[in-house]
Chimera marker file (.cmm) of the C-alpha trace (Angstrom):
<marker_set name="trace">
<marker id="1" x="-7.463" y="11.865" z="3.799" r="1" g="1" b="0" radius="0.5"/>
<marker id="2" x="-8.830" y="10.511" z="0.452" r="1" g="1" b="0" radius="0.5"/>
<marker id="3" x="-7.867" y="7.073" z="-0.418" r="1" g="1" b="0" radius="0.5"/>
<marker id="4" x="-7.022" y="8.105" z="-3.764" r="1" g="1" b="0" radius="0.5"/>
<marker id="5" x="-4.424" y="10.563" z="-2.316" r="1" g="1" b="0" radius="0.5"/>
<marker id="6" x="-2.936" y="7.656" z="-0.914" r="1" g="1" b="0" radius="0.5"/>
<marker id="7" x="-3.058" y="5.533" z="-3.459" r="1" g="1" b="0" radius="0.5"/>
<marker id="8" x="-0.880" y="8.556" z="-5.402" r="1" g="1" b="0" radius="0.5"/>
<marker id="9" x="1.615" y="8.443" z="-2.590" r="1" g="1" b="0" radius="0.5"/>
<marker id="10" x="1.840" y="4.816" z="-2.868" r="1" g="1" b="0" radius="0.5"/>
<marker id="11" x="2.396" y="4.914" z="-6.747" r="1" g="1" b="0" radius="0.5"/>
<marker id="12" x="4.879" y="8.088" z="-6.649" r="1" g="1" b="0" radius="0.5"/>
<marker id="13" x="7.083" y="5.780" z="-4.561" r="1" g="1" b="0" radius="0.5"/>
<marker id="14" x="6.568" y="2.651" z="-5.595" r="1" g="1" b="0" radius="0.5"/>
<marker id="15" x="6.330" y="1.114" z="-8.911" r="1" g="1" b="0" radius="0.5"/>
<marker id="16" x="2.844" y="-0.565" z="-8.497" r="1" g="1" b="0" radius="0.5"/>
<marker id="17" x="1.106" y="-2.845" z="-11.101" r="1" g="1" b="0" radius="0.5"/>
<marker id="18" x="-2.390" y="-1.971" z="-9.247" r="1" g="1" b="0" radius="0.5"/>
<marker id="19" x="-3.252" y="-0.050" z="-5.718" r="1" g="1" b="0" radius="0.5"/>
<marker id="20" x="-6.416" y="0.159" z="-4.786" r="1" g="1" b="0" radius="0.5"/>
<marker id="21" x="-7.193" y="1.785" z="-1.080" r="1" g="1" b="0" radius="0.5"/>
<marker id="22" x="-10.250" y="1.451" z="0.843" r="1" g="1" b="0" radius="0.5"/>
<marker id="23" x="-12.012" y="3.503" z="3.892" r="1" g="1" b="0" radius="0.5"/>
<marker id="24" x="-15.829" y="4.066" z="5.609" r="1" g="1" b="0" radius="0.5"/>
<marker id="25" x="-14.457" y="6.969" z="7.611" r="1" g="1" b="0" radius="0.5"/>
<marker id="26" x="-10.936" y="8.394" z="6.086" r="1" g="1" b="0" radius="0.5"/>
<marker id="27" x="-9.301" y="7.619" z="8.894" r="1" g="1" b="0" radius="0.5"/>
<marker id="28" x="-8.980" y="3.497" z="8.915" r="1" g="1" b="0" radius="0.5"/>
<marker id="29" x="-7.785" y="2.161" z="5.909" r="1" g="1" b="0" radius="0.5"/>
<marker id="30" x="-7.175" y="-1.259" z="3.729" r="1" g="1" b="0" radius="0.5"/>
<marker id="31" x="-5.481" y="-1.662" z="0.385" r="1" g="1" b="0" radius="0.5"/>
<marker id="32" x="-4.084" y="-4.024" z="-1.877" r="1" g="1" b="0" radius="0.5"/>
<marker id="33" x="-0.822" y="-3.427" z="-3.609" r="1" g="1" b="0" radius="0.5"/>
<marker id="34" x="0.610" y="-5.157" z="-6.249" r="1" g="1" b="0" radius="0.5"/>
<marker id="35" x="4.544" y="-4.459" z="-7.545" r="1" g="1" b="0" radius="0.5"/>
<marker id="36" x="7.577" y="-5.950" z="-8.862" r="1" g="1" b="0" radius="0.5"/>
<marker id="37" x="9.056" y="-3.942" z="-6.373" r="1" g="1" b="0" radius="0.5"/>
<marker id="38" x="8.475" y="-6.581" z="-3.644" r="1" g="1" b="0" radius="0.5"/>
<marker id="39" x="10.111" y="-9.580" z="-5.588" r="1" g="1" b="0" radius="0.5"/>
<marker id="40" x="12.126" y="-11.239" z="-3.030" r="1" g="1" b="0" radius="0.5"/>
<marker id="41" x="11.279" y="-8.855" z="-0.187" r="1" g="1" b="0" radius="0.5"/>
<marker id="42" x="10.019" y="-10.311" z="3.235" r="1" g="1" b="0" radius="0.5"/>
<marker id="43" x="6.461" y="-9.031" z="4.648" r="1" g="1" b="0" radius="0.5"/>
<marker id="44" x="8.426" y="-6.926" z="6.926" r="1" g="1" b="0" radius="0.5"/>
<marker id="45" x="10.417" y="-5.619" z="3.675" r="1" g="1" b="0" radius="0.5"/>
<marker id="46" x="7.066" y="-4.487" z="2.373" r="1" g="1" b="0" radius="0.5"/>
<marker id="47" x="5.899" y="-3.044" z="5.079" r="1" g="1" b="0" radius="0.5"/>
<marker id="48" x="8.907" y="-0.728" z="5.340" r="1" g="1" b="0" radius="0.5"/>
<marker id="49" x="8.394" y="-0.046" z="1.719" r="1" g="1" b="0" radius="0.5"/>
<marker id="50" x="4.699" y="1.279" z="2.033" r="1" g="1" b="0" radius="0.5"/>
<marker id="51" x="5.343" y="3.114" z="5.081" r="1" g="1" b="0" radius="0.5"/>
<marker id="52" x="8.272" y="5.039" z="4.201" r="1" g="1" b="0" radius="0.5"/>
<marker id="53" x="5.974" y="5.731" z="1.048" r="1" g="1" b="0" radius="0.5"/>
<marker id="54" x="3.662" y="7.175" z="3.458" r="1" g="1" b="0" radius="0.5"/>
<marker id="55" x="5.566" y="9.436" z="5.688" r="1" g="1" b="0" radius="0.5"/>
<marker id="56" x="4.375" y="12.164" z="8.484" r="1" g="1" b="0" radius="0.5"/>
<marker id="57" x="0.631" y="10.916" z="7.103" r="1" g="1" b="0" radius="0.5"/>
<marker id="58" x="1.091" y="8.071" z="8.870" r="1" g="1" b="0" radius="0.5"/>
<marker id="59" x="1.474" y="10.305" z="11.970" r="1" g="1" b="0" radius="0.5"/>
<marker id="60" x="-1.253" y="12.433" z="10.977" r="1" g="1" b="0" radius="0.5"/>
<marker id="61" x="-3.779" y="11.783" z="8.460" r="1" g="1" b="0" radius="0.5"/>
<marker id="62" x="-4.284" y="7.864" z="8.688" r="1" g="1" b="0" radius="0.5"/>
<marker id="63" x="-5.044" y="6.274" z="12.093" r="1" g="1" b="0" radius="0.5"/>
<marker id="64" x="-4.952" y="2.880" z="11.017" r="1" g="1" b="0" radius="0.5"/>
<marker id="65" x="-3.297" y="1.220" z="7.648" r="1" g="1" b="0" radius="0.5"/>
<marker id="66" x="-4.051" y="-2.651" z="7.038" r="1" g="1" b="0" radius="0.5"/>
<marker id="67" x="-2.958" y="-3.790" z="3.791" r="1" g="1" b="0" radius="0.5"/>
<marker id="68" x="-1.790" y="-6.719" z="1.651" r="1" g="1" b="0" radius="0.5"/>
<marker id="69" x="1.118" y="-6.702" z="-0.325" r="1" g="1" b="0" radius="0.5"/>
<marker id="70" x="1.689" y="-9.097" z="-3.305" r="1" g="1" b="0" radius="0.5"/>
<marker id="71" x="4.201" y="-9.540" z="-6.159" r="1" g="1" b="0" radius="0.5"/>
<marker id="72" x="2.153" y="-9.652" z="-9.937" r="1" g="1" b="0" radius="0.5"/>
<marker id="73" x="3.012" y="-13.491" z="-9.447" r="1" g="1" b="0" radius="0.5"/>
<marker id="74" x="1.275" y="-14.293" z="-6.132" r="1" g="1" b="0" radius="0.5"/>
<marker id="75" x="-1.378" y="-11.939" z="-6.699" r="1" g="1" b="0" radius="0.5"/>
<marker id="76" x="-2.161" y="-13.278" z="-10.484" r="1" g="1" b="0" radius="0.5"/>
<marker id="77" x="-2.122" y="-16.572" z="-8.684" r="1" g="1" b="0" radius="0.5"/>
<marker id="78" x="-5.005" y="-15.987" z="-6.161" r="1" g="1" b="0" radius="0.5"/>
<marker id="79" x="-7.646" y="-15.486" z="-9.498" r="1" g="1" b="0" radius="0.5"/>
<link id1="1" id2="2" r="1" g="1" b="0" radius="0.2"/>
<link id1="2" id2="3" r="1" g="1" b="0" radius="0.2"/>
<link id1="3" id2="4" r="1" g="1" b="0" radius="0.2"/>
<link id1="4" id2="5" r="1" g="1" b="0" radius="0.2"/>
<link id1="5" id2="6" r="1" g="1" b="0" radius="0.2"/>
<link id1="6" id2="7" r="1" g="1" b="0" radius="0.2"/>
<link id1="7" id2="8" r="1" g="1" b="0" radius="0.2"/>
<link id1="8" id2="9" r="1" g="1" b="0" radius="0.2"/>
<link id1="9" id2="10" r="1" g="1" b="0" radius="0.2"/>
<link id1="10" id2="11" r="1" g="1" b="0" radius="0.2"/>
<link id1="11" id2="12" r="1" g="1" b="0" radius="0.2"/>
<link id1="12" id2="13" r="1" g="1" b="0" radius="0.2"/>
<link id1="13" id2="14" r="1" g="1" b="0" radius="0.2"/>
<link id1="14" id2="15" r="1" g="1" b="0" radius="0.2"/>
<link id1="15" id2="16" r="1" g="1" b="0" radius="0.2"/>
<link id1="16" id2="17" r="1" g="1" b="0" radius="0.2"/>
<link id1="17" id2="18" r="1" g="1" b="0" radius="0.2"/>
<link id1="18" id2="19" r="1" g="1" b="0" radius="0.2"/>
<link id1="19" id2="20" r="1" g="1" b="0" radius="0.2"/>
<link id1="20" id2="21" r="1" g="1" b="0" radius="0.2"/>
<link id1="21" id2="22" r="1" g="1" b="0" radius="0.2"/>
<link id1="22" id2="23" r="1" g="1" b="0" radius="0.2"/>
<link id1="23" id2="24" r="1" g="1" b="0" radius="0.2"/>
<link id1="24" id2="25" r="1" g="1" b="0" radius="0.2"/>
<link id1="25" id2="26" r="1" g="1" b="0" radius="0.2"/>
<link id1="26" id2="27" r="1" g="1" b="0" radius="0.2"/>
<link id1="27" id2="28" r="1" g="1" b="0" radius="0.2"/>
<link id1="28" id2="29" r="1" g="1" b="0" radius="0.2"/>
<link id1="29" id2="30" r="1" g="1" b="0" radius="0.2"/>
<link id1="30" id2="31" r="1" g="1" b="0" radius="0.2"/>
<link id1="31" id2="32" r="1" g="1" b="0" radius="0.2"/>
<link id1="32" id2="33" r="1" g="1" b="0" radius="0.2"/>
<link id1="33" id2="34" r="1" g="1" b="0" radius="0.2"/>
<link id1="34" id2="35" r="1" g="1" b="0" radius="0.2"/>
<link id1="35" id2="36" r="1" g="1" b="0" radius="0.2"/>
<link id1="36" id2="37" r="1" g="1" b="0" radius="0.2"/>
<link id1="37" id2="38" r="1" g="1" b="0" radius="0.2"/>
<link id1="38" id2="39" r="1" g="1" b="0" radius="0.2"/>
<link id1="39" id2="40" r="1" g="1" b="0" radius="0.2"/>
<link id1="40" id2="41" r="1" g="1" b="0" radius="0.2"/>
<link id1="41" id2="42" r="1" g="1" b="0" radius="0.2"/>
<link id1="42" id2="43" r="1" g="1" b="0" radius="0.2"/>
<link id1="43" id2="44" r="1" g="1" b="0" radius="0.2"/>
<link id1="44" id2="45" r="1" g="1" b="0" radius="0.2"/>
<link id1="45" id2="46" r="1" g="1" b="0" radius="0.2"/>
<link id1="46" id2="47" r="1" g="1" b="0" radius="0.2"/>
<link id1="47" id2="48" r="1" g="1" b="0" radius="0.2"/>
<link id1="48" id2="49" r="1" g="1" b="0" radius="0.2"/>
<link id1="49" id2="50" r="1" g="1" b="0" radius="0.2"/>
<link id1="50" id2="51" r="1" g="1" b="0" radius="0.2"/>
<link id1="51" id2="52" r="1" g="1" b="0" radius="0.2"/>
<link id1="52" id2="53" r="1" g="1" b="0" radius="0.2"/>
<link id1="53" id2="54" r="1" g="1" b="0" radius="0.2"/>
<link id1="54" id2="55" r="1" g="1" b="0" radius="0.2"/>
<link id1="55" id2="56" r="1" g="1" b="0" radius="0.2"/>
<link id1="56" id2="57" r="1" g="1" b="0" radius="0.2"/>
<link id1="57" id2="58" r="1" g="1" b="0" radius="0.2"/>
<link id1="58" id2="59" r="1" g="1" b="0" radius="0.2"/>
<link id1="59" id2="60" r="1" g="1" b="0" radius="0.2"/>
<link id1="60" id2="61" r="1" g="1" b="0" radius="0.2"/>
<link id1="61" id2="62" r="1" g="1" b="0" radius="0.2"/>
<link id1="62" id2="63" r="1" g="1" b="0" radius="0.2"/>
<link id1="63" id2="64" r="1" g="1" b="0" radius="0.2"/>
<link id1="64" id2="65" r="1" g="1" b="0" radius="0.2"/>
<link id1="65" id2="66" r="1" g="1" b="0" radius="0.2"/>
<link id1="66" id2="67" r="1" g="1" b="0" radius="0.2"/>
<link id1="67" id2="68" r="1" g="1" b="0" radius="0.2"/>
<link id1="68" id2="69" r="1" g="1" b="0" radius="0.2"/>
<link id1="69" id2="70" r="1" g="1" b="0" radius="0.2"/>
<link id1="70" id2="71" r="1" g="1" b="0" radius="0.2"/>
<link id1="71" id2="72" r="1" g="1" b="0" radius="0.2"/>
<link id1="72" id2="73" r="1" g="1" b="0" radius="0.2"/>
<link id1="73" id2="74" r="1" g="1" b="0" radius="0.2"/>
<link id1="74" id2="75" r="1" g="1" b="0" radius="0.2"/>
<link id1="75" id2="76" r="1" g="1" b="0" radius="0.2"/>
<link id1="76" id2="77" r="1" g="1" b="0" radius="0.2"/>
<link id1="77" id2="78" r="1" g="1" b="0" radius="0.2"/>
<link id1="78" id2="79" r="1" g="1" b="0" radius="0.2"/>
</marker_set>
């Protein structure tokens, strides 16, 4: 799977200020995400978030999906 295929999954279900999705063999993964969407949220929240974003390609397509998750606070505040 491309990573810009799942960087459109992400942003179809998620309202993300920036994704940007990573791989050397399309089959592991990393990203960084960045929404409004997890204000408030736990990590676990999150995670929940960009896996049910992901569906059955988590199952098939992806192997492996590391990512970090940040509101446009925290992540503005790690420039």
């Amino acid at each position: 799977m491309q990573p810009e295929k799942i960087e459109e999954l992400i942003q179809i279900h998620i309202n993300c200020q920036h994704v940007k999705v990573e791989s050397d063999d399309l089959t592991h993964f990393t990203a960084v995400i960045v929404s409004e969407d997890f204000e408030g949220k736990s990590k676990i929240m999150r995670h929940r978030l960009v896996y049910a974003a992901l569906g059955d390609h988590m199952q098939s397509d992806i192997h492996a999906f590391s990512f970090q998750s940040y509101t446009p606070n925290e992540y503005s505040n790690l420039k």
